[in-house]
PDB file of N, CA, C and O in Angstrom:
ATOM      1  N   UNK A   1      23.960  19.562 -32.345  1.00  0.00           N
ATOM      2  CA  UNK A   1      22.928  19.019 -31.492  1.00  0.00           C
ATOM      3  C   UNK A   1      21.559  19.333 -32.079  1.00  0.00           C
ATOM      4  O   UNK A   1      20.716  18.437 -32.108  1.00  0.00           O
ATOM      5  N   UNK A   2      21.224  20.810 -32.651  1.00  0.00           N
ATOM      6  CA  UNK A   2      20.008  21.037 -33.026  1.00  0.00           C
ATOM      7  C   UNK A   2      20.017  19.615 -34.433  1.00  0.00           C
ATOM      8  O   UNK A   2      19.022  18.909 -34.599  1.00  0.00           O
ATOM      9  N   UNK A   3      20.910  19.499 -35.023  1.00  0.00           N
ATOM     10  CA  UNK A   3      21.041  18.617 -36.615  1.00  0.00           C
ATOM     11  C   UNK A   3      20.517  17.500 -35.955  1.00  0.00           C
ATOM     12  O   UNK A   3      19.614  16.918 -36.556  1.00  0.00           O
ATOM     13  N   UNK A   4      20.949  16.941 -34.586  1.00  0.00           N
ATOM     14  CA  UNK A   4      20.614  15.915 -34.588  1.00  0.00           C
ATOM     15  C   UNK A   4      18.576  15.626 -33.773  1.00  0.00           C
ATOM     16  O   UNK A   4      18.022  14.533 -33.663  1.00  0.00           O
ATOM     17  N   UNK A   5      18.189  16.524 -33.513  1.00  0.00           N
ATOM     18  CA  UNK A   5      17.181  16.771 -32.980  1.00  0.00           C
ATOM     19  C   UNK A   5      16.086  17.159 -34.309  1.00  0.00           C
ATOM     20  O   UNK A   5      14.921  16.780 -34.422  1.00  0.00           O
ATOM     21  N   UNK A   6      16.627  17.761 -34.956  1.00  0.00           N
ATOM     22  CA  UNK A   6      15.625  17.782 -36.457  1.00  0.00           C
ATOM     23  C   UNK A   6      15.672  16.797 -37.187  1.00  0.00           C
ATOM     24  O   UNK A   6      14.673  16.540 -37.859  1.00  0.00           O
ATOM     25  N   UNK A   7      16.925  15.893 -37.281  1.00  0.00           N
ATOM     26  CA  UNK A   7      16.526  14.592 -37.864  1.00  0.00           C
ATOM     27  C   UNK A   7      16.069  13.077 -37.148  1.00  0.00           C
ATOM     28  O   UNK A   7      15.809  11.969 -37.619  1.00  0.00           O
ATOM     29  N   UNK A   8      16.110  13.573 -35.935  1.00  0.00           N
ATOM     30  CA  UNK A   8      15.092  12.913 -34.693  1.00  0.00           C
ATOM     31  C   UNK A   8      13.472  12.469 -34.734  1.00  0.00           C
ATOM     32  O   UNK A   8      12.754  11.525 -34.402  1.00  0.00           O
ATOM     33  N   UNK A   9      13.357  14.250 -35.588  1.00  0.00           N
ATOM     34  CA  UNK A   9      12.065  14.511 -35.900  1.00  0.00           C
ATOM     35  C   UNK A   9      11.355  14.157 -37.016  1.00  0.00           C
ATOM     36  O   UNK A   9      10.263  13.607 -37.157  1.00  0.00           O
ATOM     37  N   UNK A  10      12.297  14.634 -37.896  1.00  0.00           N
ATOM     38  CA  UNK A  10      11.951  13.736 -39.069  1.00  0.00           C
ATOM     39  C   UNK A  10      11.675  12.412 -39.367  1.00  0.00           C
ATOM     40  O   UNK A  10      10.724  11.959 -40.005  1.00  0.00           O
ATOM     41  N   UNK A  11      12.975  11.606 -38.630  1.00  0.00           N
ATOM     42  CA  UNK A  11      13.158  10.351 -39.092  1.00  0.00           C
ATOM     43  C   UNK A  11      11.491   9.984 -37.718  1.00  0.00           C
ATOM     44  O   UNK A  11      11.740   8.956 -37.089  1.00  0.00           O
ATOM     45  N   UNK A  12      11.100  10.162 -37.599  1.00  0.00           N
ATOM     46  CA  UNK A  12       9.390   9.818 -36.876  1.00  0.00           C
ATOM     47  C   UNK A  12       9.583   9.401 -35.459  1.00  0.00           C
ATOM     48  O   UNK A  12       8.740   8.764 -34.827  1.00  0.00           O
ATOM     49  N   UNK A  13      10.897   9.846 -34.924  1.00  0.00           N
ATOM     50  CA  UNK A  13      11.106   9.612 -33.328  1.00  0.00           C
ATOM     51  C   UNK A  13      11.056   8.751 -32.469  1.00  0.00           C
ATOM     52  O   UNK A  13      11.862   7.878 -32.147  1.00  0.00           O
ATOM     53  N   UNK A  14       9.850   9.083 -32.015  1.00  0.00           N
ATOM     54  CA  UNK A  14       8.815   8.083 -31.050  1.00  0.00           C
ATOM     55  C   UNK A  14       7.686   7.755 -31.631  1.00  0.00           C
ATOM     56  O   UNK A  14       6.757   7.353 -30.930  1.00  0.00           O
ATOM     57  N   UNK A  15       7.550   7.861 -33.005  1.00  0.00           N
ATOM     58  CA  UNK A  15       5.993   7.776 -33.661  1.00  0.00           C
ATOM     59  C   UNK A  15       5.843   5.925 -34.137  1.00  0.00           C
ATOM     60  O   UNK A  15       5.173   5.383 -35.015  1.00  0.00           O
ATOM     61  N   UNK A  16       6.743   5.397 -33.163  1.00  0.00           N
ATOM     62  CA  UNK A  16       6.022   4.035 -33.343  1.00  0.00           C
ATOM     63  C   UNK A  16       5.029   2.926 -32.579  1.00  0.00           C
ATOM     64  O   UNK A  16       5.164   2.945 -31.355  1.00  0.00           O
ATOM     65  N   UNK A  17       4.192   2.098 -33.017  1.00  0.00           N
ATOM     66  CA  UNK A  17       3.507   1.652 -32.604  1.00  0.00           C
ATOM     67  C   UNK A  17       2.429   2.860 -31.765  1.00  0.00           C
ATOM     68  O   UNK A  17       2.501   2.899 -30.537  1.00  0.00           O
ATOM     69  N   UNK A  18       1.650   3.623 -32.349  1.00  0.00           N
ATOM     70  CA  UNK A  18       1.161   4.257 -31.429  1.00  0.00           C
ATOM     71  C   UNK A  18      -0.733   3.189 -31.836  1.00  0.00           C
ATOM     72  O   UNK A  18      -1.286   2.763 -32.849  1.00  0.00           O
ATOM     73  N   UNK A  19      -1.096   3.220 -30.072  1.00  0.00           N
ATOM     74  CA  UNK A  19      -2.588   2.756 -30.368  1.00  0.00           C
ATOM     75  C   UNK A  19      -3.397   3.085 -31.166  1.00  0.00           C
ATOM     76  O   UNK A  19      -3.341   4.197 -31.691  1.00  0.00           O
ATOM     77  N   UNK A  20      -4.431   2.118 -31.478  1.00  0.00           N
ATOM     78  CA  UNK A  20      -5.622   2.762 -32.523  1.00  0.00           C
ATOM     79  C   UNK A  20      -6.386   3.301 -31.741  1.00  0.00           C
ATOM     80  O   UNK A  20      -6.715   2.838 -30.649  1.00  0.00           O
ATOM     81  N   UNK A  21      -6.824   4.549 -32.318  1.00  0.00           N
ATOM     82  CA  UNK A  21      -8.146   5.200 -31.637  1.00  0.00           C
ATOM     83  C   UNK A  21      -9.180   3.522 -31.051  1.00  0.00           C
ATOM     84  O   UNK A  21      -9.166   2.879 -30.002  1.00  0.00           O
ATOM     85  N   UNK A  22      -9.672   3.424 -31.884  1.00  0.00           N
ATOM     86  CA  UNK A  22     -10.982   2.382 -31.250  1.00  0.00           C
ATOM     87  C   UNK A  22     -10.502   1.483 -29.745  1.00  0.00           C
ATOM     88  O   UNK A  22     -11.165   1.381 -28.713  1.00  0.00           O
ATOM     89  N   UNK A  23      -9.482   1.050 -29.968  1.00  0.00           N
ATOM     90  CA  UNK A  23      -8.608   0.612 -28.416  1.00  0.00           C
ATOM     91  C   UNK A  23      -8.519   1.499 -27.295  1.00  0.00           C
ATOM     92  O   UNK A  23      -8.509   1.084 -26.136  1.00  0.00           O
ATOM     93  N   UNK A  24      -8.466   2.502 -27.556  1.00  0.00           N
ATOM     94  CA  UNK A  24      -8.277   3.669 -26.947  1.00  0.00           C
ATOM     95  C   UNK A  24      -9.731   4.070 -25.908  1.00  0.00           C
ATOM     96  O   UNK A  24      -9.902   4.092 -24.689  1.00  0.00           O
ATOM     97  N   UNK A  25     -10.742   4.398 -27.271  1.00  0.00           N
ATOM     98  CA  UNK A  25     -12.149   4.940 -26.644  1.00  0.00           C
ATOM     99  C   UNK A  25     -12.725   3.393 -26.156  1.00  0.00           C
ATOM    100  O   UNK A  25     -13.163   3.264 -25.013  1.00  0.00           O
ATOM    101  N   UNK A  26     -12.703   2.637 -26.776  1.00  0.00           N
ATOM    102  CA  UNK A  26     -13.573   1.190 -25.861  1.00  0.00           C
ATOM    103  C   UNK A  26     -12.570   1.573 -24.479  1.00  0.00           C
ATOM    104  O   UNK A  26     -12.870   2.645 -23.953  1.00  0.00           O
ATOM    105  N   UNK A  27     -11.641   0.962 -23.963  1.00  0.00           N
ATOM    106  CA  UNK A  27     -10.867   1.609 -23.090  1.00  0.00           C
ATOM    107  C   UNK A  27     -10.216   2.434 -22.661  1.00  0.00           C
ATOM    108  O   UNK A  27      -9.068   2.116 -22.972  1.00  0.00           O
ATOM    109  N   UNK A  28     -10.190   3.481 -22.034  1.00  0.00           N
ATOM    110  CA  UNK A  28      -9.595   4.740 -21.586  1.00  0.00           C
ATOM    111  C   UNK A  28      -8.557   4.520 -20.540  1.00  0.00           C
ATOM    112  O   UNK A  28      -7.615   5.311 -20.602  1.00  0.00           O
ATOM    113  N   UNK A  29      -8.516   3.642 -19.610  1.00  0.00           N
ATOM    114  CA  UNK A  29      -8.025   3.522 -18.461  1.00  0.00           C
ATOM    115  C   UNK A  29      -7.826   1.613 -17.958  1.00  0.00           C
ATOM    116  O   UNK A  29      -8.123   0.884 -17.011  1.00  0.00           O
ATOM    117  N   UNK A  30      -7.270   1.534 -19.047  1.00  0.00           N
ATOM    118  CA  UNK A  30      -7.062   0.145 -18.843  1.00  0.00           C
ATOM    119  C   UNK A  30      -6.517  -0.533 -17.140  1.00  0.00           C
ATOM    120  O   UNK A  30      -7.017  -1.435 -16.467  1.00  0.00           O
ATOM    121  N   UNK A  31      -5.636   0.116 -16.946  1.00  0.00           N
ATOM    122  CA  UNK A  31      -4.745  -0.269 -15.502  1.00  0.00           C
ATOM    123  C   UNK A  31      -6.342  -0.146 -14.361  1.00  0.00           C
ATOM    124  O   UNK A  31      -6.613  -1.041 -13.561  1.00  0.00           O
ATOM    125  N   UNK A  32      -7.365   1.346 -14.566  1.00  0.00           N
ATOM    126  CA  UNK A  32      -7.905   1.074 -13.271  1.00  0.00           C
ATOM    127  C   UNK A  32      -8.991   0.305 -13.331  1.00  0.00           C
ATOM    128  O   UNK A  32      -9.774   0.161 -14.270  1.00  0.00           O
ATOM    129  N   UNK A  33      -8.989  -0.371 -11.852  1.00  0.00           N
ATOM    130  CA  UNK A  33      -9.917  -0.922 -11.766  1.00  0.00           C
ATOM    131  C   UNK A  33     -11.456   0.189 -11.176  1.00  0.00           C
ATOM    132  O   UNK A  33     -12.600   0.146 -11.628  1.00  0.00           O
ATOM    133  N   UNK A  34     -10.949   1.027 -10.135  1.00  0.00           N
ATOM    134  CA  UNK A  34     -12.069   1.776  -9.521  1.00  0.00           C
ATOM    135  C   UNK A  34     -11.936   3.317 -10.314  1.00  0.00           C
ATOM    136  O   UNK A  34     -11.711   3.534 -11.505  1.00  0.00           O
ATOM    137  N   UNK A  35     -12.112   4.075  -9.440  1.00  0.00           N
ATOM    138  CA  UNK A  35     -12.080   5.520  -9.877  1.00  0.00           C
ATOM    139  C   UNK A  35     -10.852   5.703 -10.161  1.00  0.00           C
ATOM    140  O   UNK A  35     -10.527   5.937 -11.325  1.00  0.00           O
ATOM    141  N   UNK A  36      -9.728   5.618  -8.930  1.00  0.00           N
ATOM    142  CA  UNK A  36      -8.273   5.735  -9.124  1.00  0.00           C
ATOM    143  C   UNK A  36      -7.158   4.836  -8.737  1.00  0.00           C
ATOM    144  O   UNK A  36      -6.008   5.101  -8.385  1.00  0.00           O
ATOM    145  N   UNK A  37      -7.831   3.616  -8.901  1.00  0.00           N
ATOM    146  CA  UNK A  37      -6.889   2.640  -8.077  1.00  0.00           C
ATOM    147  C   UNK A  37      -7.068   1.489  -9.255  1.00  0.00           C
ATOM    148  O   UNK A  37      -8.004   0.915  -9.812  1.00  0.00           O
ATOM    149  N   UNK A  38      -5.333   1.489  -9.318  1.00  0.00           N
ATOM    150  CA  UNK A  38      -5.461  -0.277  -9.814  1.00  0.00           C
ATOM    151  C   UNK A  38      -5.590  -1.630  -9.079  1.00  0.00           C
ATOM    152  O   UNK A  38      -5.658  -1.779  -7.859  1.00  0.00           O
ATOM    153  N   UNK A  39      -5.606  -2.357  -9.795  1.00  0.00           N
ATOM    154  CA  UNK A  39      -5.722  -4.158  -8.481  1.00  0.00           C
ATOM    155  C   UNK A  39      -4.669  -4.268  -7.864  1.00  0.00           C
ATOM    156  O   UNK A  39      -4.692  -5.206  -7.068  1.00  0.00           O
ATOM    157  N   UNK A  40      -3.252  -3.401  -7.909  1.00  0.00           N
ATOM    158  CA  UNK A  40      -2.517  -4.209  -7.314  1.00  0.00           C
ATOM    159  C   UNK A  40      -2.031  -2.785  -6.174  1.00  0.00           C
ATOM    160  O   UNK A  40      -1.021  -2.729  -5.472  1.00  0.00           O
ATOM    161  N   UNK A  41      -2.972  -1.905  -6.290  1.00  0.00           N
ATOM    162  CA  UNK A  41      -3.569  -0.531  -5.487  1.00  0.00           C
ATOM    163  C   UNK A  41      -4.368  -1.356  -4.239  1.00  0.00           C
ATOM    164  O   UNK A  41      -3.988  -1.377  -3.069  1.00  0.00           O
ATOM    165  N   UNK A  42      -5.692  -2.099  -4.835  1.00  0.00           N
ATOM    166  CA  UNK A  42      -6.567  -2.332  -3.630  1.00  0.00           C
ATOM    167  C   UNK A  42      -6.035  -3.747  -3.032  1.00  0.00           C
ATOM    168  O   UNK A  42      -6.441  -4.221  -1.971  1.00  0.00           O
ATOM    169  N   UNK A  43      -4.990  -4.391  -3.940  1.00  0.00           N
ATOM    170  CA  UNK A  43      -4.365  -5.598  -3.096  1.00  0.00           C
ATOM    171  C   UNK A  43      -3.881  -4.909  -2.055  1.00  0.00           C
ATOM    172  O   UNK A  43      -4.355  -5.180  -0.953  1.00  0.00           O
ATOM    173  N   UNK A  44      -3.033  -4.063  -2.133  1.00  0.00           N
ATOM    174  CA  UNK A  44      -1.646  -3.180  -1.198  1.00  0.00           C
ATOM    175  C   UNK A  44      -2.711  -2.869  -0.410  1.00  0.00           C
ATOM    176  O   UNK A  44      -2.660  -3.556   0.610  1.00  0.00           O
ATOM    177  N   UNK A  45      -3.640  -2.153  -0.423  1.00  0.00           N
ATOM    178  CA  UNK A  45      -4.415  -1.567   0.599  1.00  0.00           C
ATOM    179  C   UNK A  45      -5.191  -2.988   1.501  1.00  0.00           C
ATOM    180  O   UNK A  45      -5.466  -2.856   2.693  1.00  0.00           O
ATOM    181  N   UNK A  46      -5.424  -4.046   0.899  1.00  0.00           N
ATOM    182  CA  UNK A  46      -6.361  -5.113   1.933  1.00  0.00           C
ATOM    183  C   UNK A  46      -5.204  -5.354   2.536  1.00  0.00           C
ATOM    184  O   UNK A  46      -5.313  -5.524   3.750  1.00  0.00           O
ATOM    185  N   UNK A  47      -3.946  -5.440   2.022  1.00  0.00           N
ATOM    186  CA  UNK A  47      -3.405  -6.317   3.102  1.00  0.00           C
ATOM    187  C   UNK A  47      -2.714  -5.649   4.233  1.00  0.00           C
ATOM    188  O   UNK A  47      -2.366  -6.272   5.236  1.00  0.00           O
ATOM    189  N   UNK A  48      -2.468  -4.070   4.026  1.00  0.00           N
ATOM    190  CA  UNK A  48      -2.188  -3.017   4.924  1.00  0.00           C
ATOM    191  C   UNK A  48      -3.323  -3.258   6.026  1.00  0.00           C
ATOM    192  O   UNK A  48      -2.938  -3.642   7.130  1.00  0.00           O
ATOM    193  N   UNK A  49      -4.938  -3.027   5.777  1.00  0.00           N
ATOM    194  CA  UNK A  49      -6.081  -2.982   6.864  1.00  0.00           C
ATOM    195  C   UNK A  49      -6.108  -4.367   7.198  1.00  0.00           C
ATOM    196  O   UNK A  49      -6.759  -4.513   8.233  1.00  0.00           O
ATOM    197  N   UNK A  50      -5.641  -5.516   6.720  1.00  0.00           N
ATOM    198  CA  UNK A  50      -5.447  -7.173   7.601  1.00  0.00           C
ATOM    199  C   UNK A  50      -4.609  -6.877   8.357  1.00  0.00           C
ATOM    200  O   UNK A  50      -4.833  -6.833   9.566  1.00  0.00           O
ATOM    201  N   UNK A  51      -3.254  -6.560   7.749  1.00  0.00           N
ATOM    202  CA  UNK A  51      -2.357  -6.260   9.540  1.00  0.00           C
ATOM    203  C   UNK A  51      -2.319  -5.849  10.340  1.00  0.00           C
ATOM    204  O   UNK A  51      -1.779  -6.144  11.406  1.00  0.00           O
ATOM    205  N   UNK A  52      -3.318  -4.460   9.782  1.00  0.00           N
ATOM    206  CA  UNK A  52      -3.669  -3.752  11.115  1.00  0.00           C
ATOM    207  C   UNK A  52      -4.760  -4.049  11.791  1.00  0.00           C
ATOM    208  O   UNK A  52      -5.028  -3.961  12.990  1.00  0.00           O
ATOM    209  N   UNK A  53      -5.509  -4.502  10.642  1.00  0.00           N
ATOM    210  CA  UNK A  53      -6.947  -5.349  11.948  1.00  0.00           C
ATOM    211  C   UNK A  53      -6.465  -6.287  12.905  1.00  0.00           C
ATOM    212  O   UNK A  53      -6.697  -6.252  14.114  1.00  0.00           O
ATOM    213  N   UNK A  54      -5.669  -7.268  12.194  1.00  0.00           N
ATOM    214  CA  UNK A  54      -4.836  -8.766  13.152  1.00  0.00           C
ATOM    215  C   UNK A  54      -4.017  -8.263  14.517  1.00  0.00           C
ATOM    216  O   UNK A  54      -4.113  -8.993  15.503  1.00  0.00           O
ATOM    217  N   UNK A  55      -3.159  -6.959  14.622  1.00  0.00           N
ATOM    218  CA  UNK A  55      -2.637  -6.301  15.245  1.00  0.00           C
ATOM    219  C   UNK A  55      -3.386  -5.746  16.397  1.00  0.00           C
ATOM    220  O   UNK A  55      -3.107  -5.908  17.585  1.00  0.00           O
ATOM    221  N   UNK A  56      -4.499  -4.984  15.833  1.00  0.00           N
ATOM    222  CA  UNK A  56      -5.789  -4.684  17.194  1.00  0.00           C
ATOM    223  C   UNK A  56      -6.102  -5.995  17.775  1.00  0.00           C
ATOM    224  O   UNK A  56      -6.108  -6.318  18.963  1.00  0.00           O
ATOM    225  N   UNK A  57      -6.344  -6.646  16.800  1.00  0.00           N
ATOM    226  CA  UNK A  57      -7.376  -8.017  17.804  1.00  0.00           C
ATOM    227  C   UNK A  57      -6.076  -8.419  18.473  1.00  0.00           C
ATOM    228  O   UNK A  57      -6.214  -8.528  19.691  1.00  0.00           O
ATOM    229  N   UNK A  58      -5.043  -8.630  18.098  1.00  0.00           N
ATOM    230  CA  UNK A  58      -4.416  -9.545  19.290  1.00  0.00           C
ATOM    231  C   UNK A  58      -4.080  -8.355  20.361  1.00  0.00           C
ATOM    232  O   UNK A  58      -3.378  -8.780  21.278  1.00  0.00           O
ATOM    233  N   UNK A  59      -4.428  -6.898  20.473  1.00  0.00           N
ATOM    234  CA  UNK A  59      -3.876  -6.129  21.368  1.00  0.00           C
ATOM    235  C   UNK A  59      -5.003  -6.564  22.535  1.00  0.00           C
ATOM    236  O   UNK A  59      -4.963  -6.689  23.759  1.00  0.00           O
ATOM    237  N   UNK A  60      -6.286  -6.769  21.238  1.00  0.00           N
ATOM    238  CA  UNK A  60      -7.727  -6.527  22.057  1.00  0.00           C
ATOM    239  C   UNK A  60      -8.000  -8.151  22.916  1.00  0.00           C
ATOM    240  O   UNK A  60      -8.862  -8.299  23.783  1.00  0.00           O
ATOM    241  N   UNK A  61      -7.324  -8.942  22.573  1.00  0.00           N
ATOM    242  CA  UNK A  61      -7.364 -10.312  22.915  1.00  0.00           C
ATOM    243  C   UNK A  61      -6.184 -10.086  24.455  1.00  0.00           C
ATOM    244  O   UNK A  61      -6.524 -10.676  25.481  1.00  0.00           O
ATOM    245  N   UNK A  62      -5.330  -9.530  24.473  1.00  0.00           N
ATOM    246  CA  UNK A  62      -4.154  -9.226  25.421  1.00  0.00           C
ATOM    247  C   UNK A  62      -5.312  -8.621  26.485  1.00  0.00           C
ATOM    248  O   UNK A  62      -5.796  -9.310  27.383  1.00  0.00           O
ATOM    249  N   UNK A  63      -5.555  -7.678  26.315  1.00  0.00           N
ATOM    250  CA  UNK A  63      -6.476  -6.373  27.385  1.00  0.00           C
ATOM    251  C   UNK A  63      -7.955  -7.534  27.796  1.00  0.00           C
ATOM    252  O   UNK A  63      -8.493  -7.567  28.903  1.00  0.00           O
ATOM    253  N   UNK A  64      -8.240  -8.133  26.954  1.00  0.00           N
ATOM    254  CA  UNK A  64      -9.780  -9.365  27.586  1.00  0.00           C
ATOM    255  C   UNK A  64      -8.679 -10.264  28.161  1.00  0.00           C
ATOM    256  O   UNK A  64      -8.771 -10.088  29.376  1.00  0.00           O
ATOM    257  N   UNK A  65      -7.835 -11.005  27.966  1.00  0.00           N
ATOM    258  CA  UNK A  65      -7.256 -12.014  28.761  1.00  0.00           C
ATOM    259  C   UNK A  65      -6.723 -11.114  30.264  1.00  0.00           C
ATOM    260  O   UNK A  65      -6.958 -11.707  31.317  1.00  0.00           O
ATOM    261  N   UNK A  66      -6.098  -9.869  30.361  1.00  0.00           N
ATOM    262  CA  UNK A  66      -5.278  -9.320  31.698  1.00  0.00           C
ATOM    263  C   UNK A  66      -4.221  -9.563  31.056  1.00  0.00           C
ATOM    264  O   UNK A  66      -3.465  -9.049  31.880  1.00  0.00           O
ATOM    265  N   UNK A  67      -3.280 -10.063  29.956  1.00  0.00           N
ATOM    266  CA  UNK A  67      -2.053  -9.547  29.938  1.00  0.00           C
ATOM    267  C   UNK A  67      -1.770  -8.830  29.141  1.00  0.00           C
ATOM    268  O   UNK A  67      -1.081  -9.186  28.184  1.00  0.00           O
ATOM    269  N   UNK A  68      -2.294  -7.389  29.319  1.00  0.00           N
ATOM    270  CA  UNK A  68      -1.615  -6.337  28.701  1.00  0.00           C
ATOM    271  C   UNK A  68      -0.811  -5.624  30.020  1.00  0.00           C
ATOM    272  O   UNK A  68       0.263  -5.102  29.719  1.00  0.00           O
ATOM    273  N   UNK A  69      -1.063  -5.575  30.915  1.00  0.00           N
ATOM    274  CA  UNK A  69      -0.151  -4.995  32.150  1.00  0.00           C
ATOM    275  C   UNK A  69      -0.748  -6.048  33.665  1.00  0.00           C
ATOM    276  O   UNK A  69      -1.717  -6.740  33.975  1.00  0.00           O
ATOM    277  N   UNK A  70       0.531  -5.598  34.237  1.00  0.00           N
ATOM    278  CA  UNK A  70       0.666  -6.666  35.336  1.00  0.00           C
ATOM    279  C   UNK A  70      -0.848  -6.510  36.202  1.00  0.00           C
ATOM    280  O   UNK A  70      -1.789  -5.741  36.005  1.00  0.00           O
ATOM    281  N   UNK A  71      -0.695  -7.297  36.959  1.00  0.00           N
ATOM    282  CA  UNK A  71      -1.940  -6.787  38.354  1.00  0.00           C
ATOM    283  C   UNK A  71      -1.184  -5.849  39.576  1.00  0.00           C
ATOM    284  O   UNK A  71       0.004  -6.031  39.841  1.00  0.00           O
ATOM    285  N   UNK A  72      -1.966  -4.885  40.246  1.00  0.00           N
ATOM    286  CA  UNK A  72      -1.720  -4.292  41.091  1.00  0.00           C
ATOM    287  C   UNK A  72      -2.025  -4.843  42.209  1.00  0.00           C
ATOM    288  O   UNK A  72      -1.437  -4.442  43.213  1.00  0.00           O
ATOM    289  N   UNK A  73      -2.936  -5.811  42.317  1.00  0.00           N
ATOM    290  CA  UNK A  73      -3.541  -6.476  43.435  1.00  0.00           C
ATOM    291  C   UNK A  73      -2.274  -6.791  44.644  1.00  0.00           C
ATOM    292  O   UNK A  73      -2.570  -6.412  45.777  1.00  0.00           O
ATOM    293  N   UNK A  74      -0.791  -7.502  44.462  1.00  0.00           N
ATOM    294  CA  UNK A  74      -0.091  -7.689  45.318  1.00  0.00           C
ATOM    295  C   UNK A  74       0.436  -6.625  45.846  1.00  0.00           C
ATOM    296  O   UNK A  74       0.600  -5.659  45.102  1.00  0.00           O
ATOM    297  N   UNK A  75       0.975  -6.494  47.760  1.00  0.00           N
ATOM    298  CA  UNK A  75       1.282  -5.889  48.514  1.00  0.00           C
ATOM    299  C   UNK A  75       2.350  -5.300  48.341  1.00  0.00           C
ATOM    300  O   UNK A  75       2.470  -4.108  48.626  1.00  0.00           O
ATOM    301  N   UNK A  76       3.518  -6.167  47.744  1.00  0.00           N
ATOM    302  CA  UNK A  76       4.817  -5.702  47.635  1.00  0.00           C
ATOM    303  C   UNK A  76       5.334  -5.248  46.361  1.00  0.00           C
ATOM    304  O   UNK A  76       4.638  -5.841  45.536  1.00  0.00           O
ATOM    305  N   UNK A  77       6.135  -4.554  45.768  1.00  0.00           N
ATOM    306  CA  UNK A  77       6.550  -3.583  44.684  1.00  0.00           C
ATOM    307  C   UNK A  77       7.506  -5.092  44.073  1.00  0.00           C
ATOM    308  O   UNK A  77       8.230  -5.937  44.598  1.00  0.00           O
ATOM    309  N   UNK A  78       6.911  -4.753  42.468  1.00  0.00           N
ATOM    310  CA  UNK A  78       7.135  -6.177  41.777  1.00  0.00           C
ATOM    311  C   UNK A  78       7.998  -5.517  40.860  1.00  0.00           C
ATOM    312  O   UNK A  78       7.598  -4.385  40.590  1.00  0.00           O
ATOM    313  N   UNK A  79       9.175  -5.892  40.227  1.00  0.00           N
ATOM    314  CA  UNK A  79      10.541  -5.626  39.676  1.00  0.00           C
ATOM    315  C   UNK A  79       9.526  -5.731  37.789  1.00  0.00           C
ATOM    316  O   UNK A  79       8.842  -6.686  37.422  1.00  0.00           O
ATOM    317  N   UNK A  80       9.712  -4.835  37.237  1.00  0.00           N
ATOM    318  CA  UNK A  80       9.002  -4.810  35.722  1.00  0.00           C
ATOM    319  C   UNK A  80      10.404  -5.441  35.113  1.00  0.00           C
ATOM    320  O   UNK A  80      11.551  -4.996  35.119  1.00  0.00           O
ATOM    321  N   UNK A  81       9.804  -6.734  34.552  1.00  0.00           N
ATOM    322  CA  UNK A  81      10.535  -7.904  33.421  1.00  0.00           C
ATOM    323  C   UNK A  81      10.744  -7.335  32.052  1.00  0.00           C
ATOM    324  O   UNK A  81      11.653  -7.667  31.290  1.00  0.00           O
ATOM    325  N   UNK A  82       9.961  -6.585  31.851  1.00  0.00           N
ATOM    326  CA  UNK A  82       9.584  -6.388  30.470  1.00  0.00           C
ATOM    327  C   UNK A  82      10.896  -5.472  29.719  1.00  0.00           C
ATOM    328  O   UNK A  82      11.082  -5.612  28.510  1.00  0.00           O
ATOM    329  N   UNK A  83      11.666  -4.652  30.434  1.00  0.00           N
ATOM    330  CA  UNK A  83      12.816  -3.765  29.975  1.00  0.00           C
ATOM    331  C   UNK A  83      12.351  -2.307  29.428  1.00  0.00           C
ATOM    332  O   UNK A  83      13.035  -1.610  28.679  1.00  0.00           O
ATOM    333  N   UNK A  84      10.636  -1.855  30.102  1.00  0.00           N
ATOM    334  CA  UNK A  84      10.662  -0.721  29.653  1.00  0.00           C
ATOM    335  C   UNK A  84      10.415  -0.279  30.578  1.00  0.00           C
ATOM    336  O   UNK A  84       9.899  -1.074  31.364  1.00  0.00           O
ATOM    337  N   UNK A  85      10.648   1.649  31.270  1.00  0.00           N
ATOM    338  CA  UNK A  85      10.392   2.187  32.498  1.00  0.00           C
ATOM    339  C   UNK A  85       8.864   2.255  32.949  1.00  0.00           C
ATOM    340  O   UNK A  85       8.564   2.728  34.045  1.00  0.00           O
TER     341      UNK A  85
END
């Protein structure tokens, strides 16, 4: 196992295709776009805060219309449809 690990080494391993310096320093960080996020980082993130924005407004659209919970206004005890206690 060591025989085959020294001629691993020798024979240049992983020493192929490695970048040129100048590719390298013009770019350092090709993938990011910001400090630490790539584009397909701040895609994932807009479309996480759209569902959850779309999600409030229609809660917030439910609570301005009155149907987020029944009315109390009637006299007699009203049977809950909905299937939760």
């Amino acid at each position: 196992m060591l025989a085959a690990f020294g001629a691993m080494i020798a024979g240049g391993g992983c020493a192929s295709g490695d970048p040129a310096f100048d590719s390298i320093r013009s770019n350092p960080s090709p993938e990011l776009v910001g400090v630490a996020n790539r584009s397909v980082d701040i895609d994932r993130n807009m479309a996480v805060v759209s569902d959850q924005n779309l999600r409030m407004l229609t809660n917030d659209l439910n609570r301005m219309f009155l149907f987020d919970s029944p009315s109390y206004l009637s006299p007699w005890n009203i049977v809950s449809t909905t299937g939760q206690p």
